[in-house]
C-alpha positions as CSV (number, residue, x, y, z in Angstrom):
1,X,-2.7,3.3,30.0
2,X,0.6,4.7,28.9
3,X,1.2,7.2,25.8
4,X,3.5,4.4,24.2
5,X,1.2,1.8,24.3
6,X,-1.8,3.9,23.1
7,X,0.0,5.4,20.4
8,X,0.9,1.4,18.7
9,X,-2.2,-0.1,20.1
10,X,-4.0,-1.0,16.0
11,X,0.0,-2.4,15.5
12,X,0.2,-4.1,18.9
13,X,-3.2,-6.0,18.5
14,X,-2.8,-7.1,15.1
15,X,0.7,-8.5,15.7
16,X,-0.7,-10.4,18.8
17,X,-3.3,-11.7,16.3
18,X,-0.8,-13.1,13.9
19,X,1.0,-14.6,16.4
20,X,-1.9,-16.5,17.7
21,X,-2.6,-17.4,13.9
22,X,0.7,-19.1,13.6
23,X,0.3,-20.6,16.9
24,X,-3.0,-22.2,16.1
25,X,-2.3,-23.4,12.5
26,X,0.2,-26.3,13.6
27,X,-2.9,-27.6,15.9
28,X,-5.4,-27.9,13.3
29,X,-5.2,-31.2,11.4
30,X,-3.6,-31.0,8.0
31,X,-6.5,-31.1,6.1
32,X,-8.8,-29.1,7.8
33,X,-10.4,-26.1,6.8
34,X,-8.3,-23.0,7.4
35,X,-11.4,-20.9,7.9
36,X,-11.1,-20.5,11.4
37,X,-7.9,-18.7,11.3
38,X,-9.2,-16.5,8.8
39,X,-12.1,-15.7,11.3
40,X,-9.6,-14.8,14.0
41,X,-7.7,-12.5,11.6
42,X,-10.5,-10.6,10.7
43,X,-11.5,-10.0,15.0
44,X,-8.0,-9.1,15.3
45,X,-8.3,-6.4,12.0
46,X,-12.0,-5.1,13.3
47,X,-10.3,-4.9,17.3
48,X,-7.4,-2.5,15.7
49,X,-9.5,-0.6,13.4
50,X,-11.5,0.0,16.3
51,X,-8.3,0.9,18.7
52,X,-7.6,3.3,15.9
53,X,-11.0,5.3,16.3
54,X,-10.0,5.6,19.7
55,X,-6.7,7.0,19.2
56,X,-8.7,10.2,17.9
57,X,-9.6,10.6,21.0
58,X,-6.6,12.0,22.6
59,X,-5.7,14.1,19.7
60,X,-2.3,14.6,18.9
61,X,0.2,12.0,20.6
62,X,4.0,11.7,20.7
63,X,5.4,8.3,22.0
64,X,9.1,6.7,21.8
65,X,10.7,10.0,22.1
66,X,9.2,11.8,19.4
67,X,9.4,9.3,16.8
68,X,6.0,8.2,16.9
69,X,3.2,10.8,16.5
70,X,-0.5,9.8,16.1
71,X,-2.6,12.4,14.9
72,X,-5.9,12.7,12.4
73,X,-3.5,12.0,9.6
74,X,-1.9,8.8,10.7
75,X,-5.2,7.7,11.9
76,X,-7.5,8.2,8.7
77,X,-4.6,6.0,7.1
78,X,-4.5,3.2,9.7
79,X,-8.5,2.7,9.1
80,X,-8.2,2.5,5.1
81,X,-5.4,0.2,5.7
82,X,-7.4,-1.7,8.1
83,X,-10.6,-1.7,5.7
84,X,-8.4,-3.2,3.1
85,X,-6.9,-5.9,5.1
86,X,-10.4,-6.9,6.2
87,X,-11.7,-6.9,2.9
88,X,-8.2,-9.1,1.5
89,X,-9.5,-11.5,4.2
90,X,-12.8,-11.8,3.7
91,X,-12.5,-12.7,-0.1
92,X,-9.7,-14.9,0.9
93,X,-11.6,-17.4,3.6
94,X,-12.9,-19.2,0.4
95,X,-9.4,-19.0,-1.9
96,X,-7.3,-21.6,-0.6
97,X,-10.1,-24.2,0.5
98,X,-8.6,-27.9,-1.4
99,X,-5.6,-26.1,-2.5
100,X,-2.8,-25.4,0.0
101,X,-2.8,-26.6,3.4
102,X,-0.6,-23.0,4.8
103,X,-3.2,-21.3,4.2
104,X,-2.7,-19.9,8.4
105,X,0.8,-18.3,7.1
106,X,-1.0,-16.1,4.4
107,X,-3.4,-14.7,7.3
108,X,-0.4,-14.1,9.7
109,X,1.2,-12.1,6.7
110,X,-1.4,-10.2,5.9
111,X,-1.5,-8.9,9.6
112,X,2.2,-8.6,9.8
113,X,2.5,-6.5,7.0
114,X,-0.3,-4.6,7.4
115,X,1.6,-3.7,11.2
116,X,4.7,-2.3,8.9
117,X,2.4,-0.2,6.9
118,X,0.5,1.4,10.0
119,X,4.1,1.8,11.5
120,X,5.1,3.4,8.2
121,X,2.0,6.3,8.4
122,X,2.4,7.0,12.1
123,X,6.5,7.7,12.2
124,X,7.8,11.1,11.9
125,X,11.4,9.4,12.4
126,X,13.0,7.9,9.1
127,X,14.5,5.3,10.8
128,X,11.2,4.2,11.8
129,X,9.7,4.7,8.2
130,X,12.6,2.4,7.6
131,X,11.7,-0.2,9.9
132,X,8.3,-0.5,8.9
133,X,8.6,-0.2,5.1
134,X,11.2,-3.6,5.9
135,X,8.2,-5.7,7.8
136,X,5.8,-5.0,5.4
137,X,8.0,-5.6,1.9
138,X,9.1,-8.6,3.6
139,X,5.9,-9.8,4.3
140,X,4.3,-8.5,0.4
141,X,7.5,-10.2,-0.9
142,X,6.1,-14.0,-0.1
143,X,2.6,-13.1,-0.3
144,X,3.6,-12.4,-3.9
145,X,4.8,-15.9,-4.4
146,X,2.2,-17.9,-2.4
147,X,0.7,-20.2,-4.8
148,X,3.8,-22.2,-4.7
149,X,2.9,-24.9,-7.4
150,X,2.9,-21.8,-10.1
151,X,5.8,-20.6,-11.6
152,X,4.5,-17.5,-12.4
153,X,4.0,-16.9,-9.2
154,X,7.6,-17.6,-8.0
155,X,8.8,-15.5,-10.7
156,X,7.0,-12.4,-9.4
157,X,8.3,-13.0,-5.9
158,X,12.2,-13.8,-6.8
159,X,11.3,-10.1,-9.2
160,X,9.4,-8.2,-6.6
161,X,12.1,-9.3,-4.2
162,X,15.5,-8.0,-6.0
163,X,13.9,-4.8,-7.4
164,X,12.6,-3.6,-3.5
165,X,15.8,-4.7,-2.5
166,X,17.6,-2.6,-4.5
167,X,15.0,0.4,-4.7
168,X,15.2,-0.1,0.0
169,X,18.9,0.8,-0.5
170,X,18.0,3.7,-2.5
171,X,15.6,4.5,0.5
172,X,18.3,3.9,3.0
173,X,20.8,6.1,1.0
174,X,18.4,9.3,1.8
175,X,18.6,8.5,5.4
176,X,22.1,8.7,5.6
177,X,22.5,12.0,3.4
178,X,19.9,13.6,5.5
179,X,21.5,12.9,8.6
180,X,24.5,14.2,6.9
181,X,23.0,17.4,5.3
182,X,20.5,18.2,8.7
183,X,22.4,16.3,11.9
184,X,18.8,14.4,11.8
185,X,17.1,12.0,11.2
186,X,14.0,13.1,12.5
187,X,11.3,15.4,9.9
188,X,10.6,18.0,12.3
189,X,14.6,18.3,12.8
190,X,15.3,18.1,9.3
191,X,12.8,20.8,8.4
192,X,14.2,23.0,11.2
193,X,18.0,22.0,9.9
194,X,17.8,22.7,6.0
195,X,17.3,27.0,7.4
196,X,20.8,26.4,8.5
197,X,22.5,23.3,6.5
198,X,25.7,24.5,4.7
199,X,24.8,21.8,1.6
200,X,21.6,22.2,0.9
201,X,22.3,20.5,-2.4
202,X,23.4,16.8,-0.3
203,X,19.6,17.8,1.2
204,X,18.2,17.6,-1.7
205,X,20.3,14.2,-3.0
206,X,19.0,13.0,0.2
207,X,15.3,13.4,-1.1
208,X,15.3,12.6,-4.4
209,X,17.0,9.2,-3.1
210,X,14.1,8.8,-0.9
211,X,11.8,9.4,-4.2
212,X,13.5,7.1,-5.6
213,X,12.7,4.4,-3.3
214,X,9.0,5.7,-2.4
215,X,8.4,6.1,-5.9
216,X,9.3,2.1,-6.0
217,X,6.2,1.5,-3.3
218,X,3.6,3.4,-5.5
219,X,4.8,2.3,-8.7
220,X,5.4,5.5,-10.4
221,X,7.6,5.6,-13.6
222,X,9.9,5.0,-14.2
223,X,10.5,2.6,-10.9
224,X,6.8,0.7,-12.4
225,X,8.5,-1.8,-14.2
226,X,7.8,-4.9,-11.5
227,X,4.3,-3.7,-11.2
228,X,2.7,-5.9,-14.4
229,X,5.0,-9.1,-14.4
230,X,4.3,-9.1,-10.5
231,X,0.4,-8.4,-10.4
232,X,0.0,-11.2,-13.2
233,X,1.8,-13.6,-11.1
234,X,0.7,-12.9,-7.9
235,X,-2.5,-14.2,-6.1
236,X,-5.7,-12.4,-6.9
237,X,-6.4,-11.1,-3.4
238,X,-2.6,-10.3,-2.8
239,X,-2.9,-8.0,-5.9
240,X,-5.9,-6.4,-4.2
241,X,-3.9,-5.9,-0.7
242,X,-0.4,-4.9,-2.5
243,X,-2.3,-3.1,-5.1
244,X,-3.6,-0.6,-2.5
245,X,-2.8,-0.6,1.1
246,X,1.0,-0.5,0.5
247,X,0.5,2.8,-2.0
248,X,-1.6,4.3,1.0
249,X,1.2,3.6,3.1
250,X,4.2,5.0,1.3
251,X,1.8,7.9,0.1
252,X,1.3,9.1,3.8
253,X,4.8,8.8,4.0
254,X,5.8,11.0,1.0
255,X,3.1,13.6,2.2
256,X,4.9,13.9,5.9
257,X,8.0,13.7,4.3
258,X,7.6,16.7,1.6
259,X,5.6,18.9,3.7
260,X,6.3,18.0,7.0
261,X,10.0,17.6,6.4
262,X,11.1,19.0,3.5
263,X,8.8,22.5,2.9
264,X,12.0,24.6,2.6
265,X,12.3,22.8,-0.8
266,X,9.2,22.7,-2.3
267,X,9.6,24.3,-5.2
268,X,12.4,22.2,-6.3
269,X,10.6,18.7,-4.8
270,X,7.2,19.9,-6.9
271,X,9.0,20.0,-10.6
272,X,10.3,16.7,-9.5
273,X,7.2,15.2,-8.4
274,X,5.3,17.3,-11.3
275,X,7.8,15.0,-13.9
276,X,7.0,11.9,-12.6
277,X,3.4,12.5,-12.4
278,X,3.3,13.5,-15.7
279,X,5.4,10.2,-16.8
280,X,3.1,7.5,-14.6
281,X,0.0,8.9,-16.5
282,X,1.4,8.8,-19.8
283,X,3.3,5.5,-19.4
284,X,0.3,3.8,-17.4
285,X,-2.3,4.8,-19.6
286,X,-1.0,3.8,-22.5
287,X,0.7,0.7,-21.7
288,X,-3.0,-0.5,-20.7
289,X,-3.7,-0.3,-24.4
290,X,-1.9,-3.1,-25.5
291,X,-2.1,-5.4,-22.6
292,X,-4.9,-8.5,-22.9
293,X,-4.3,-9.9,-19.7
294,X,-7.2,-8.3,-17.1
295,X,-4.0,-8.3,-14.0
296,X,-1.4,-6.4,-16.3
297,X,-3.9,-4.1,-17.5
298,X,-4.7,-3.2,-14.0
299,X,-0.9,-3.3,-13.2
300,X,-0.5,-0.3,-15.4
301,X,-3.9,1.0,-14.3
302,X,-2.6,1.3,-10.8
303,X,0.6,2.9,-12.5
304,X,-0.9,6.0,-13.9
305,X,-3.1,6.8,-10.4
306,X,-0.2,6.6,-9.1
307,X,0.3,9.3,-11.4
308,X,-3.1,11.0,-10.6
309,X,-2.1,10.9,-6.9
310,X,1.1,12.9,-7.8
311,X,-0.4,15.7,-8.7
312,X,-1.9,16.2,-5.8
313,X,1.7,17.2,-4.5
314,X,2.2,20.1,-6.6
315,X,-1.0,21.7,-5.1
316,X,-0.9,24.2,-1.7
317,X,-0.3,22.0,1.5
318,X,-3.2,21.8,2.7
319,X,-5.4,21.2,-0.4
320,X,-2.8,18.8,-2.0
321,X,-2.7,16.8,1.3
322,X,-6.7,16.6,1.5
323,X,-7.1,15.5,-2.3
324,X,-4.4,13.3,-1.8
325,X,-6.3,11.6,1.2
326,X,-9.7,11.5,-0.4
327,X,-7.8,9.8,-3.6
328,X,-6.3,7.2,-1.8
329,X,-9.5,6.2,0.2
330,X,-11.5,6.3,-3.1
331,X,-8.7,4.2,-5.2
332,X,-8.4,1.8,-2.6
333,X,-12.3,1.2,-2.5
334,X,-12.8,0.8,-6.2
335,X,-8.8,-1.5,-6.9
336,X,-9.1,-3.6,-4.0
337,X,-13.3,-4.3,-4.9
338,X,-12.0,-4.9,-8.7
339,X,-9.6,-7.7,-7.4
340,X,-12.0,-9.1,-5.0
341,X,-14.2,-9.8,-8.1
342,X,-11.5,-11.1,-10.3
343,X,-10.9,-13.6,-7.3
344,X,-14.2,-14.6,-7.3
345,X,-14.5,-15.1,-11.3
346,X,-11.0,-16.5,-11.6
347,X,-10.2,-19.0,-8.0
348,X,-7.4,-20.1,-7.2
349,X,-7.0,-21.6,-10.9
350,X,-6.9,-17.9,-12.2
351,X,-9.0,-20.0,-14.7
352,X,-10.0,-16.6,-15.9
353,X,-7.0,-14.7,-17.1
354,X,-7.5,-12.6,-20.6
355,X,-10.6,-10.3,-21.7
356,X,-11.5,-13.0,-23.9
357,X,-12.2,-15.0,-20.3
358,X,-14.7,-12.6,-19.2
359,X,-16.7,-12.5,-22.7
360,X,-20.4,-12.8,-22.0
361,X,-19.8,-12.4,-17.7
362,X,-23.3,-10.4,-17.4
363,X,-24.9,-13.1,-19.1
364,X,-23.3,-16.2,-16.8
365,X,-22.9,-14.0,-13.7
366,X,-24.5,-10.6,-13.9
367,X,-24.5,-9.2,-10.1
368,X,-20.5,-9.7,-10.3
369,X,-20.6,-7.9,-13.8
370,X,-22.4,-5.1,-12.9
371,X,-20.0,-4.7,-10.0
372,X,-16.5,-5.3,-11.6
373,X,-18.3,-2.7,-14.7
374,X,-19.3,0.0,-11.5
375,X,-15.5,-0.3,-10.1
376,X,-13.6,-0.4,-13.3
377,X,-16.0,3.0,-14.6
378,X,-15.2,4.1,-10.9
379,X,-11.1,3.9,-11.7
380,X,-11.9,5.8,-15.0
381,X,-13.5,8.3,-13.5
382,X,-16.9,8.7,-14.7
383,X,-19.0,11.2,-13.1
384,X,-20.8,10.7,-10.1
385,X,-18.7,8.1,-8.9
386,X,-15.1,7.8,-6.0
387,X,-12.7,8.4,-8.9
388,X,-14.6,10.9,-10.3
389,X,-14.6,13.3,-6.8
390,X,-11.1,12.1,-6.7
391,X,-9.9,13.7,-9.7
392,X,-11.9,16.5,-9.2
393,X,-10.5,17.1,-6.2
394,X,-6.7,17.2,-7.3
């Protein structure tokens, strides 16, 4: 088996899967259950979570002329993306049963996008950071706006839509100056070219551009402000999936691109970071305070880990980048289970919307109580539980 194909084997099977989803949707009657596909989605998530255990196997590989490179790193982020996806889809088999008859195309997506975020941990090119941040925005984008009879829902999409849009060309900005400032577009290049680059200043316009758009993907202020109007609009489970294995994603990449790429510069890149880190918590903590829908407050929830996970870029390389790691796994364990509860109380209705909803919840349904109260004390951070060793950690 060649290095190529080894090195995009998780991407390579769960494309293939989609495809056969979208294949096989047209041939089931229209008002059949959807289930099956589901099913298949989840083999095809299980097979590449699997491929990507394997892949530690050969240690360290470099495919497609360098641009790929498939190490520990990208593979501990290709398994929490893959735990999410198989999670989104497991709580999803259920959500569109009597309600939307495309249910097939929301598998497919799920895979798809999930094959841009994989691409996006595993590329030490930013051309091919590029690339897969595009398939898997494109894919979150009508996710986000998949219960078509809702308005609310086609708002967040049109909104999610024209703010990545705009915060991609920011992204795509910082390519360009880098090549201009290094000759490269390549990290390990562009690490070896700012010892020599006679505008080290356009270098570092190149990264904060990046920031810019990165900072978009994880929802740190102040590029947060889709992140509430979009999680209340959006699908339960999609908030789950976006909510998590998209930050994971554009997290790996900010952690290869400051310290694999941009090391030269950390002491400017850290005040940076240290200021926006400083801004998520503030903003996201206390914009919770005044929200009363459950989605918006985890919206800005989500906005000041983002924060949390900040921080973790101001430490030494390689304690920042382990807490970091640990973080990401334990947030997306405890936001993605939240959601997957919320689905579960609210349907596809979202008949359950406000705190005043979920008044009296141990009483009517206490096993899904105790677990939404064990994940939401888990994103606080009480001791003794994920976010707890998370925070620790940083």
């Amino acid at each position: 088996m060649s290095t190529n194909l080894i090195a995009l084997l998780p991407e390579l099977i769960l494309t293939l899967t989609g495809v056969l989803v979208m294949l096989a949707e047209p041939v089931l009657k229209p008002a059949s259950s959807r289930k099956p596909l589901g099913w298949l989605a989840i083999a095809g998530t299980i097979l590449a979570g699997a491929a990507s255990w394997y892949q530690l196997d050969f240690g360290t590989l470099h495919a497609f002329s360098g641009s790929i490179q498939v190490d520990a790193f990208s593979v501990f982020f290709h398994l929490v993306i893959a735990a999410v996806v198989l999670i989104t889809l497991l709580i999803s088999l259920d959500y569109f049963d009597g309600h939307a008859s495309h249910a097939g195309e929301y598998f497919a997506l799920i895979l798809f996008a999930a094959v841009g975020m994989m691409f996006m941990t595993c590329s030490v090119e930013l051309l091919m950071v590029f690339v897969g941040l595009e398939i898997s925005s494109i894919s979150t984008y009508i996710l986000a706006g998949f219960r078509k009879g809702s308005g609310a829902s086609s708002e967040a999409s049109i909104k999610y839509f024209l703010l990545g849009s705009f915060a991609t060309a920011f992204f795509l900005y910082g390519i360009a100056l880098a090549f201009g400032a290094t000759g490269s577009t390549s990290l390990y290049a562009i690490a070896h070219g700012l010892a020599t680059t006679a505008t080290p200043r356009l270098a570092f316009l190149s990264l904060g551009l990046i920031l810019i758009g990165l900072g978009f993907k994880v929802s740190a202020a102040p590029f947060h402000v889709w992140t509430p109007d979009v999680y209340q609009g959006a699908p339960a489970p999609v908030v789950g999936f976006m909510s998590t294995a998209p930050k994971a994603a554009a997290f790996a990449v900010l952690l290869r691109i400051t310290f694999t790429g941009f090391p030269a510069m950390q002491h400017r890149w850290a005040i940076l970071l240290w200021v926006l880190a400083a801004a998520s918590m503030t903003i996201g903590n206390l914009g919770a305070f005044l929200q009363r829908d459950v989605k918006r407050m985890l919206a800005y929830s989500s906005i000041a880990h983002a924060g949390y996970l900040l921080v973790a870029f101001t430490a030494f390389p390689v304690d920042g980048i382990a807490a970091a790691c640990f973080y990401i796994a334990a947030y997306a364990a405890m936001n993605v289970g939240a959601f997957a509860v919320i689905t579960q109380i609210a349907g596809y209705e979202e008949r359950a919307r406000t705190l005043d909803d979920y008044t009296g919840l141990a009483l009517k349904r206490p096993l899904l109580s105790a677990l939404l109260a064990f994940f939401l004390l888990s994103l606080i951070g009480i001791p003794f539980t994920g976010g707890f060793f998370g925070k620790f950690y940083v």
